[in-house]
C-alpha positions, -999 to 999 in steps of 0.1 A, spaced: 0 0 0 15 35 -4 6 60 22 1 97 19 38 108 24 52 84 0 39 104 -30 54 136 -16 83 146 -37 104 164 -10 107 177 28 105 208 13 70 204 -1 57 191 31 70 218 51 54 241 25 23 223 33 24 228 72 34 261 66 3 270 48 -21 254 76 -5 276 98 -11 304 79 -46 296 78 -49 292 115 -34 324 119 -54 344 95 -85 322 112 -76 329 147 -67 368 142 -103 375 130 -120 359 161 -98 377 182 -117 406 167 -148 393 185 -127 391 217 -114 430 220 -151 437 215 -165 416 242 -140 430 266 -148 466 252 -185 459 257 -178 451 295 -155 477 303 -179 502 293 -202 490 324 -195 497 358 -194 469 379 -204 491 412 -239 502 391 -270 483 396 -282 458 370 -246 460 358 -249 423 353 -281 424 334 -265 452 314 -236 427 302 -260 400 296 -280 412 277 -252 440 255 -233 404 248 -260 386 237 -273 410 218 -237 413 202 -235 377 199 -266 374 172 -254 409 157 -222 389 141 -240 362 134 -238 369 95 -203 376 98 -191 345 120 -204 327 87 -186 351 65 -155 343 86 -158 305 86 -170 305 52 -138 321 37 -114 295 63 -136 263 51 -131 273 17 -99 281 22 -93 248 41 -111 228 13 -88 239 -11 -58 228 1 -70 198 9 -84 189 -29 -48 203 -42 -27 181 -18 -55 151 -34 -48 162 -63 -11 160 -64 -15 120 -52 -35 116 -79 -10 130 -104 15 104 -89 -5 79 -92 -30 76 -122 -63 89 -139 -82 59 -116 -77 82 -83 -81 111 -96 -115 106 -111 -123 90 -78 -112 121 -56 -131 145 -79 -159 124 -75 -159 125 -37 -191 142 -18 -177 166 7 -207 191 6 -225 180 37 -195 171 55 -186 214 46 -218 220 58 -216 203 94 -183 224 100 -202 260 89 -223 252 110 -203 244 140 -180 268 136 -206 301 134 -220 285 168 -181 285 186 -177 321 167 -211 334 183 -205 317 215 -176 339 224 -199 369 236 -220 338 257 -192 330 274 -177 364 284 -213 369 298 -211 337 317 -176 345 329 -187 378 343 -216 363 358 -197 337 376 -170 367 386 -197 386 404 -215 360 419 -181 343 436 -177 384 443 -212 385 463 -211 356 477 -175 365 493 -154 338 480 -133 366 459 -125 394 475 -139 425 454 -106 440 441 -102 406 428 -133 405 410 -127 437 394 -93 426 382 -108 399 366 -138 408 349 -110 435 334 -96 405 317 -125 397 299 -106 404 269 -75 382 274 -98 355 287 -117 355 249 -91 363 231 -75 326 243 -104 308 236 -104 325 198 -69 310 197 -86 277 207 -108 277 182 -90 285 156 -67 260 162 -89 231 168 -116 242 143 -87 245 112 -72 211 120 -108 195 125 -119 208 89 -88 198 73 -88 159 90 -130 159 85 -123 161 44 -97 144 46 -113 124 58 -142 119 37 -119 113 5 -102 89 20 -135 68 25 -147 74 -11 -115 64 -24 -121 30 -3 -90 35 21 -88 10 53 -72 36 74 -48 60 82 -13 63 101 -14 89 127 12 114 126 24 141 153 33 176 146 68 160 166 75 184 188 75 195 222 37 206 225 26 171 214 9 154 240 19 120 257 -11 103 246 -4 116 211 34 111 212 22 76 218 -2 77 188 32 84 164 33 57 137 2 38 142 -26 23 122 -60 35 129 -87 23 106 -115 51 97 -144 33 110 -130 32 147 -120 61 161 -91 45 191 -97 57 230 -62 74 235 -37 66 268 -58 97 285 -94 82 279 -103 103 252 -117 86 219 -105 106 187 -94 100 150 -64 126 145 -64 160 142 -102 158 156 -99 166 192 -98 200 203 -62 220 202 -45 190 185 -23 194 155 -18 154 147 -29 146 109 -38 112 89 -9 101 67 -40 81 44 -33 45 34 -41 45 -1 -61 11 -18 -39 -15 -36 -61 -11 -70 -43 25 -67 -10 10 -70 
């Protein structure tokens, strides 16, 4: 069987191909970070020591949240597409290597619903950041009240509402880029009839143990394996995880 990698003509071209997922991620992340300033704008402009000043936030956040609606699916439009495309172009140069029988296949593949899920999903995570700086605040005041924080501390953090969203942007971005990319991957792989994939690490120090562990194995598509750490994920599909499949391709490929 030949694998992924093997049809890769150089370290150079794969570290191209990282490169631009990165890229991506970046461009992905720095957008939703847009959504963070604003949150933390949005509660800085409240007083804390007013009354209603919680029912204030609430409802200015959630208001803000269905505001961007529209554009959280402008956003993740624009990375899905641009996600998709790299994926059918990195397809598309196995295909080259390897005959006209693949490459008819791969063109063939059905990814629209499969594009759809991840809109969909990721306009929820993009609108959810307002929700959760809400919550947060919420939560802040309440520990506040109850006297479990003392109030300068509550202040202090409610004034990091911004830093707060702006790390889970980074999150998402992350997870929701890598998640895209391994969900097409994915789903060519299955149309193409592969068995299964070999899971690869980004190899570096942020890799985690129960991924480190995952280096070099099979995994067949149709079971996901439950992970030294008890979770249960294919590659690249777990949240913050930069792992991708290295696709076994069918012998009638050869």
């Amino acid at each position: 069987m030949i694998a992924l990698d093997d049809v890769r003509r150089s370290t150079k071209r794969q570290r191209l191909n990282f490169a631009y997922s990165r890229r991506a991620e970046a461009r992905y992340a720095s957008q939703l970070r847009k959504v963070a300033k604003q949150c933390g704008d949005i509660v800085a402009g409240f007083d804390p020591e007013e009354p209603g000043f919680l029912s204030h936030v609430r409802l200015a956040l959630t208001r803000y949240s269905e505001m961007i609606r529209p554009w959280a699916r402008a956003v993740a439009s624009r990375m899905i597409a641009e996600v998709a495309l790299r994926d059918f172009k990195v397809w598309e140069s196995i295909s080259t290597e390897m005959g006209r029988g693949l490459r008819e296949e791969i063109r063939g593949a059905a990814t629209g619903d499969v594009l759809k899920a991840f809109l969909a999903e990721n306009v929820h995570y993009i609108t959810s950041i307002p929700r959760d700086a809400a919550e947060r605040v919420h939560k802040m005041t309440m520990e506040g009240i109850a006297g479990s924080i003392r109030p300068k501390e509550v202040a202090k953090e409610i004034a990091r509402t911004t830093g707060v969203s702006s790390s889970r942007a980074t999150l998402i971005a992350r997870t929701e880029i890598a998640r895209t990319q391994s969900g097409l991957t994915m789903a060519r792989a299955l149309h193409v009839g592969s068995p299964g994939y070999t899971w690869r690490t980004a190899r570096d120090s942020d890799v985690r143990q129960s991924h480190r562990e995952m280096e070099g194995k099979f995994v067949p598509w149709d079971e996901a394996p439950t992970l030294s750490d008890g979770t249960t994920t294919h590659a690249g599909m777990i949240y913050n995880c930069r792992c991708w499949a290295e696709v076994v391709i069918p012998d009638k490929f050869d």
